[in-house]
Backbone bond lengths (Angstrom), bond angles and torsions (degrees), N, CA, C in turn:
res aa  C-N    CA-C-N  psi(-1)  N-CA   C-N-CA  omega(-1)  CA-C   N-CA-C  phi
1 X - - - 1.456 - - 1.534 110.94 -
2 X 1.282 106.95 -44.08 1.554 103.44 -179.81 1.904 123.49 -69.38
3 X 1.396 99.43 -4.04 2.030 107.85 -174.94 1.536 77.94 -96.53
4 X 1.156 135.36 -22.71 1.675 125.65 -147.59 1.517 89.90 -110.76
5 X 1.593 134.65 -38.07 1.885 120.95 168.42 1.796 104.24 -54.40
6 X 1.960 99.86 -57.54 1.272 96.45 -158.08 1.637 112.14 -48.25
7 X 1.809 118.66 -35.09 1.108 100.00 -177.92 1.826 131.19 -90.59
8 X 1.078 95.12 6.00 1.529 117.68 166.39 1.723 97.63 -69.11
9 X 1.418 117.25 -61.93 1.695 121.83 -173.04 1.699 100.69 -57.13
10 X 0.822 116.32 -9.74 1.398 104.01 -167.31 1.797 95.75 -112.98
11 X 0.880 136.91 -27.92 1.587 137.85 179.54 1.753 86.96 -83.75
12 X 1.538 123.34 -41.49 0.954 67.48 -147.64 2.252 98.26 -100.71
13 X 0.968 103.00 15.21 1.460 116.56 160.35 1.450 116.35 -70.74
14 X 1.670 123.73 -37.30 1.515 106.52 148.79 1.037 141.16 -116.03
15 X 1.893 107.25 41.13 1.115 108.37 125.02 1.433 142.89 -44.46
16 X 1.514 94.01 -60.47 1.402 125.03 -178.08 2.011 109.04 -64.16
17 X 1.257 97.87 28.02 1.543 104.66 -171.68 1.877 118.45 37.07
18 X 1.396 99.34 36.98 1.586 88.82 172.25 1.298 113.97 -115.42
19 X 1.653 111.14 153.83 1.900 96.36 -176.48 1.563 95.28 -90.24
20 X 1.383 80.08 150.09 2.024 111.63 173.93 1.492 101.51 -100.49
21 X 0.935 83.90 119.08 2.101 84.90 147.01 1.533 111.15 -136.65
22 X 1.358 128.66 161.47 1.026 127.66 -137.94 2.167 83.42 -136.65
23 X 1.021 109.43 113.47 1.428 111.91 174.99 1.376 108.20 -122.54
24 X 1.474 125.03 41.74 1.622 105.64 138.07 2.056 84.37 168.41
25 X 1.313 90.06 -165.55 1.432 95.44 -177.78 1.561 121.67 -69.95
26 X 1.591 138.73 113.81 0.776 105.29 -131.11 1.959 168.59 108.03
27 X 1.449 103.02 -41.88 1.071 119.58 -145.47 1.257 102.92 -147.10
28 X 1.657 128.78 121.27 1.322 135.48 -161.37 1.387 106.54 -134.13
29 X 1.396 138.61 173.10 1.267 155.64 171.52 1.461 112.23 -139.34
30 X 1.362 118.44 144.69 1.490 122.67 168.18 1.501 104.25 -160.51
31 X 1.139 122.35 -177.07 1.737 125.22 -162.53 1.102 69.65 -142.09
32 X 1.276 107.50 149.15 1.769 156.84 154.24 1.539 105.75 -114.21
33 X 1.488 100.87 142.96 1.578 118.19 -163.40 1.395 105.97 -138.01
34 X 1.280 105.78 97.88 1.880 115.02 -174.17 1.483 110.87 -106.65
35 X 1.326 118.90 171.33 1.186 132.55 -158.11 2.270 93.73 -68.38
36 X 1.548 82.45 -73.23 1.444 97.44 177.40 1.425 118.23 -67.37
37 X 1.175 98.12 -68.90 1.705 114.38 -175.07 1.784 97.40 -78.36
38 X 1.687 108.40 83.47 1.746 131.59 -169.40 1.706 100.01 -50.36
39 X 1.296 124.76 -51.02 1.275 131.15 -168.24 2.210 111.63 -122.36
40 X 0.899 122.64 135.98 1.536 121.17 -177.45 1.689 97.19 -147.47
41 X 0.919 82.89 115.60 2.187 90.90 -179.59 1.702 95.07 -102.25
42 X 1.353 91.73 136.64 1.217 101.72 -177.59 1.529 101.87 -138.91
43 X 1.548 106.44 131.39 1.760 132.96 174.01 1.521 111.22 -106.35
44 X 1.685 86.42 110.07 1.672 98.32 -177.15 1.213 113.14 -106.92
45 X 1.474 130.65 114.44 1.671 130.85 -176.90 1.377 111.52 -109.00
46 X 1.340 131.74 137.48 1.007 141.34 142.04 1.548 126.83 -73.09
47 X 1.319 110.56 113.18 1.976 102.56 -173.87 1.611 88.17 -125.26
48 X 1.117 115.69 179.41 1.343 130.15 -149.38 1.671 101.29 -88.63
49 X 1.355 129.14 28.17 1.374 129.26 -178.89 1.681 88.39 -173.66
50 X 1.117 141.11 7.00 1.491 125.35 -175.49 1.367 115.23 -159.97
51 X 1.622 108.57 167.82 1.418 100.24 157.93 1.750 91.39 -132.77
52 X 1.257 100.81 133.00 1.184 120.56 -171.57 1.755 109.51 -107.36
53 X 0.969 109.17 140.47 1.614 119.40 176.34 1.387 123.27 -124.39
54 X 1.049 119.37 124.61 1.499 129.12 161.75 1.842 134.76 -126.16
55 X 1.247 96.37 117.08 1.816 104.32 -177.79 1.155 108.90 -107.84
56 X 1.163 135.31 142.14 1.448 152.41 150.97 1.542 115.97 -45.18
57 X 1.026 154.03 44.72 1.566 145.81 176.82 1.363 114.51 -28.00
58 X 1.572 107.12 -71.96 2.005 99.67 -167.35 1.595 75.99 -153.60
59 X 1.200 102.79 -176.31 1.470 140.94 -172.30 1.121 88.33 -84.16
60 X 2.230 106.20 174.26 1.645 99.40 155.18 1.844 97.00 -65.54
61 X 1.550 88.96 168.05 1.941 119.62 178.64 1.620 98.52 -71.51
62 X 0.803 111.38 119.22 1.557 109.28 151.18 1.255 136.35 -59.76
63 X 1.305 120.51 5.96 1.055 127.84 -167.85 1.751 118.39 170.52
64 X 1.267 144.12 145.65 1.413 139.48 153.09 1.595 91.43 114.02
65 X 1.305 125.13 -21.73 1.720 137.80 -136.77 1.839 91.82 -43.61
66 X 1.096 156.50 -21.66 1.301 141.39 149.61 1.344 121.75 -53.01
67 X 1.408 124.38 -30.39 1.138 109.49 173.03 1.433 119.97 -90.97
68 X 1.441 124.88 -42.50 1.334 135.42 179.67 1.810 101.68 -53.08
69 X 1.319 112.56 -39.81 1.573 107.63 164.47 1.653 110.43 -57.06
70 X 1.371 125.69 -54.43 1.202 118.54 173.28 1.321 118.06 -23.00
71 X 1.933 103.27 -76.36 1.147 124.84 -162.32 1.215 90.02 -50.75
72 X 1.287 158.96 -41.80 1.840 146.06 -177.68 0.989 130.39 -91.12
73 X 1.344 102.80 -1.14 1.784 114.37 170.43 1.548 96.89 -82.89
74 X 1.207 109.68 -40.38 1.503 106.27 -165.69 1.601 101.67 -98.26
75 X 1.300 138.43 1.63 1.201 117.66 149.30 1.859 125.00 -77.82
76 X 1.809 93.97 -27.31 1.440 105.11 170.60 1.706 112.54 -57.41
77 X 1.263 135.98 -0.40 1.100 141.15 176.27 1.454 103.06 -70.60
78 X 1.309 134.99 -37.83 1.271 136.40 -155.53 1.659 118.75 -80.93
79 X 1.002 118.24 108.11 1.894 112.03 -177.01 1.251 130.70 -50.26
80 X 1.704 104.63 95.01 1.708 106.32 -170.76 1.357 101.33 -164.13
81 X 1.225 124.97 153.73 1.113 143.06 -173.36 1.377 121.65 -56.19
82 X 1.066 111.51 -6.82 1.836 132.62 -177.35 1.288 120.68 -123.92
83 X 1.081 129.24 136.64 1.448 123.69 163.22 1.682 110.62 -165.08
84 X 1.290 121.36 -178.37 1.666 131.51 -131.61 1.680 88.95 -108.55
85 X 1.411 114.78 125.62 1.180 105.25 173.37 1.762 92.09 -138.77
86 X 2.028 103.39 -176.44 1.596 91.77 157.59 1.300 135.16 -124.67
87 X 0.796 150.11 136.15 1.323 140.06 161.93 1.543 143.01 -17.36
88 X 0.990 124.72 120.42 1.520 113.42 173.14 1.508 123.12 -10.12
89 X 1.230 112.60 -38.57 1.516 131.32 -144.08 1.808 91.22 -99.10
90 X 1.694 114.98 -36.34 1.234 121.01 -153.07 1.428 124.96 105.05
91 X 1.722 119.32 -18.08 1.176 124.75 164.38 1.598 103.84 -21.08
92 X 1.404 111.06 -178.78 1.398 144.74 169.59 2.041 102.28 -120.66
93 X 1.221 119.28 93.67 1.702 112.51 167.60 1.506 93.64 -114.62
94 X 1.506 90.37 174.46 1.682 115.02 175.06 1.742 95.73 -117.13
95 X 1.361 118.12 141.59 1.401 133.69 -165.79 1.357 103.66 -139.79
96 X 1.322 106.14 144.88 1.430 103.71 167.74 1.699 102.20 -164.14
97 X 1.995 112.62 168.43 1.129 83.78 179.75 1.799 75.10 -163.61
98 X 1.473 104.17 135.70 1.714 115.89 -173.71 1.795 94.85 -120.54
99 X 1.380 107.40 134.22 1.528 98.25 154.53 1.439 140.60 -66.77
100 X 1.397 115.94 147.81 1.693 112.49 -171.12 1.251 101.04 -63.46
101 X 1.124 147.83 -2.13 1.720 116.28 169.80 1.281 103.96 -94.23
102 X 1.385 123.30 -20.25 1.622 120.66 173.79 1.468 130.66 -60.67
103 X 1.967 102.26 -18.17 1.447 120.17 -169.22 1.388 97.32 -56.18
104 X 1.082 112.98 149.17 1.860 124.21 152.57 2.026 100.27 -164.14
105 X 1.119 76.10 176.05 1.900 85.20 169.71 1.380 113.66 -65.66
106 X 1.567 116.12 -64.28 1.682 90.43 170.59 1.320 140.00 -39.10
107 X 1.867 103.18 -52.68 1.514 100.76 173.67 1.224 118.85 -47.98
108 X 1.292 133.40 -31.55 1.570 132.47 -141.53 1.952 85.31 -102.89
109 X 1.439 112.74 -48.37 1.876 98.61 149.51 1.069 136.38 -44.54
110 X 1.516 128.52 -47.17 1.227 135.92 152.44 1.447 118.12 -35.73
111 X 1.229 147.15 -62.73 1.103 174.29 43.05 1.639 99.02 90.98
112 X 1.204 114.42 -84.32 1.377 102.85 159.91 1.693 138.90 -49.15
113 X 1.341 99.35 -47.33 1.108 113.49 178.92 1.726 108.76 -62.13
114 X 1.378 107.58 -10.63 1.726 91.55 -167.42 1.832 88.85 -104.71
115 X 1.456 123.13 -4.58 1.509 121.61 -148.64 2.165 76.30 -98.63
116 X 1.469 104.16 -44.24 1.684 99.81 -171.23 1.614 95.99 -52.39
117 X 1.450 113.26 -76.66 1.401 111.34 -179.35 1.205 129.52 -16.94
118 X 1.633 116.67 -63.26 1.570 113.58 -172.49 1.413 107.80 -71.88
119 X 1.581 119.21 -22.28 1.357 105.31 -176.24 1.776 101.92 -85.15
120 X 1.142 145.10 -40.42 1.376 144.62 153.17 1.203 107.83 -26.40
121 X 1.276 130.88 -74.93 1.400 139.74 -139.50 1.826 82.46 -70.60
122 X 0.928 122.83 -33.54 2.045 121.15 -156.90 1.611 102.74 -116.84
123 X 1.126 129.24 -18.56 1.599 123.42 177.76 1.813 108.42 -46.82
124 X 1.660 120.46 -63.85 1.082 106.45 -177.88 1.706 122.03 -79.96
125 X 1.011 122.03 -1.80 1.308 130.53 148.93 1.502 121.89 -48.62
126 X 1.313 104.94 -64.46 1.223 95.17 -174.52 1.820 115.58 -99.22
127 X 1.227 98.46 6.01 1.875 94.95 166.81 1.462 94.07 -91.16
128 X 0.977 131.31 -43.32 1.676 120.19 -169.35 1.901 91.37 -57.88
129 X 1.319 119.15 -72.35 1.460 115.45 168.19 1.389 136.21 -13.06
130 X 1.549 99.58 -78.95 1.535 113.87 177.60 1.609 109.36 -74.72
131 X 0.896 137.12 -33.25 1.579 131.67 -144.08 1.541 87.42 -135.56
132 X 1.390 142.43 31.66 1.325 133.03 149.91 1.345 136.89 -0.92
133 X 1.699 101.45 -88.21 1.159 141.32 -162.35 1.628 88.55 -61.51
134 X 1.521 140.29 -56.59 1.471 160.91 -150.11 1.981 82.10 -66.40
135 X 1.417 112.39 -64.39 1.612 114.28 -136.81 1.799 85.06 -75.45
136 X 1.305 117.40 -59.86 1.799 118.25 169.34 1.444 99.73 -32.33
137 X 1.361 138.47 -80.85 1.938 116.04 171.26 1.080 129.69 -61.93
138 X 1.227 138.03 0.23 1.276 128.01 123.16 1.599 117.13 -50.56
139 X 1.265 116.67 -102.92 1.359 126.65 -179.74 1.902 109.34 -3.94
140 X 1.687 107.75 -68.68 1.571 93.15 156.21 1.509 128.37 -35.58
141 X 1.736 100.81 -55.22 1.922 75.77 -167.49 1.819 99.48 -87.22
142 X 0.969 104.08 48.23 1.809 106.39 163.83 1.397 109.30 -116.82
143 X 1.039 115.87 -11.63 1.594 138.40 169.25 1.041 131.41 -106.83
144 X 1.007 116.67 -13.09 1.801 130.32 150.18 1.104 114.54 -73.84
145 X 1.554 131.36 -36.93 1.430 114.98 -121.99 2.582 66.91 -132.91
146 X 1.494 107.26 1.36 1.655 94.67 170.91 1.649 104.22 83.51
147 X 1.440 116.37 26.50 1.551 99.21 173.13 1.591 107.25 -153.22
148 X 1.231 90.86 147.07 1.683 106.94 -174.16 1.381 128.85 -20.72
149 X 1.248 129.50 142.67 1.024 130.53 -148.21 1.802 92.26 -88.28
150 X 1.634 116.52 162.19 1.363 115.18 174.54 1.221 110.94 -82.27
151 X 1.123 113.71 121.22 1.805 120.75 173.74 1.242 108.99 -49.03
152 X 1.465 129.76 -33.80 1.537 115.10 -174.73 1.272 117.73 -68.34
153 X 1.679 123.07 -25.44 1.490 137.18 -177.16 1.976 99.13 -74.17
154 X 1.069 111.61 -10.67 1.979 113.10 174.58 1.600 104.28 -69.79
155 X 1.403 138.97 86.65 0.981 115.33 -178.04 1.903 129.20 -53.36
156 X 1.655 102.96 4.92 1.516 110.31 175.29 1.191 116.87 -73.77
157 X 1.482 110.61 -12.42 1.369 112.12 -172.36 1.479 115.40 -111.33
């Protein structure tokens, strides 16, 4: 079952026009491309009862780290196959984990589709949050230097 998901995940990821590469037994990579959140790498494993997912979101926060936890505790409220955890390190990833008899092509659409969302819907949330102090020196030297301001520093967006 598990040679027969992985190669389902892989037809059906380029379907979905994304490149696969395959880094170990098992074990795939592909980029997701969101509105806000420009780049989302996503690690897809097959283990002998699951398919497990892991994305990179942000770094640790530089700052606010009670609230930017908020902001993901309380998106983790929402019923979906994904949600905000951290890393060994303290990172910010998105995790998720479906059983192999549940795999099919939709789910594994689903699946993506819910990992772009939560990371879209929360990227400028929590960089305006966590990473403050960073986007204000930026934003200055975007104004020094004669060029548009960063859309993520608009809190409308």
């Amino acid at each position: 079952m598990r040679d027969d998901v992985g190669q389902l995940l892989v037809s059906t990821l380029e379907a979905s026009e994304l490149d696969v590469e395959q880094v170990g037994e098992h074990r795939w990579m592909t980029m997701l491309s969101g509105e806000w959140k420009r780049t989302i790498p996503l690690l897809l494993h097959v283990d002998e009862h699951s398919l497990k997912l892991t994305s990179l979101f942000a770094g640790v926060p530089d700052e606010g780290h009670e609230e930017v936890y908020r902001i993901l505790l309380q998106r983790n409220q929402r019923p979906q196959h994904v949600h905000f955890a951290l890393d060994d390190e303290g990172d910010l990833i998105i995790t998720g984990m479906v059983p192999l008899q549940a795999v099919d092509a939709t789910l594994i659409d689903d699946v993506l589709g819910a990992v772009l969302t939560l990371a879209d819907e929360t990227f400028n949330q929590v960089l305006r949050t966590g990473f403050a102090s960073y986007l204000e020196a930026e934003q200055r030297w975007r104004a020094k230097n004669e060029m548009p301001p960063n859309p993520v520093g608009d809190p409308a967006n």
